[in-house]
N, C-alpha and C positions, 0 to 999 in steps of 0.2 A: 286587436290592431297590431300590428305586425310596423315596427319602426327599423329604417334605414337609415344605417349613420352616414352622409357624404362625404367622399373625398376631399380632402383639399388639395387642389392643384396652384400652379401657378396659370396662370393666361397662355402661354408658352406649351408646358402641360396640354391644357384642355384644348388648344388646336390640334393638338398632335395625338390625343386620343380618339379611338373608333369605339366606339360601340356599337355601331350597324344601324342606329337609329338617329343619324342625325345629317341635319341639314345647313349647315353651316358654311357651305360652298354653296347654296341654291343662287347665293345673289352674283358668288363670282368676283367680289371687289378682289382689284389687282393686286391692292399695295395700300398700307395701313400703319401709322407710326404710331407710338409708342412713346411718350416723354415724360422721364422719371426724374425726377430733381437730385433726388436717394437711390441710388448712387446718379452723378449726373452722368447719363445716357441715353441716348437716342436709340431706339430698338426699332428695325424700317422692318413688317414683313411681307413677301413677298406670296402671291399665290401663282405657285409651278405645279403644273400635274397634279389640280386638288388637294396640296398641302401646301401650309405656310412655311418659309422657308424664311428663318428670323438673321439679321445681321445687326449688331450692336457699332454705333459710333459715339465717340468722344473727344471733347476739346477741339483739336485743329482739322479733325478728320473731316473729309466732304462728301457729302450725302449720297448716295446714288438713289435715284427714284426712276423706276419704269412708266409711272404716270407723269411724272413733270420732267422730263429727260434734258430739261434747258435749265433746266434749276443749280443753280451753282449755291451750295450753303453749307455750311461746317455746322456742326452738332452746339458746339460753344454760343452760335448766332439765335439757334433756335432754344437753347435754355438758357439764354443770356448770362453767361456768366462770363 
């Protein structure tokens, strides 16, 4: 038996890897957040041209979202802090 050690990536990482066999875009979602407490961060990413294309916000900063585009909210509202 022939063992494989996996990579460890971050989420970040493994969107941004190819290896020709994956399906990962088949569903298409636009836009997908990300809420870390550690460090407090908002990570929105976005799908442009088949790759996710990540933008980080914090504290007073206001969101931008391609799906909710009337949404007014700062990163501080959505980790409550």
């Amino acid at each position: 038996m022939t063992q494989v050690k996996a990579k460890r990536m971050t989420f970040a990482e493994y969107l941004n890897h190819d290896d020709d066999s994956d399906t990962r875009y088949d569903w298409s979602i636009p836009e997908y957040w990300i809420v870390d407490l550690h460090p407090a961060q908002v990570t929105v990413l976005k799908l442009i041209n088949n790759t996710y294309q990540a933008k980080e916000y914090t504290d007073q900063q206001t969101i931008k979202s391609v799906v909710f585009s009337d949404l007014i909210i700062t990163a501080k509202i959505v980790l409550n802090t």
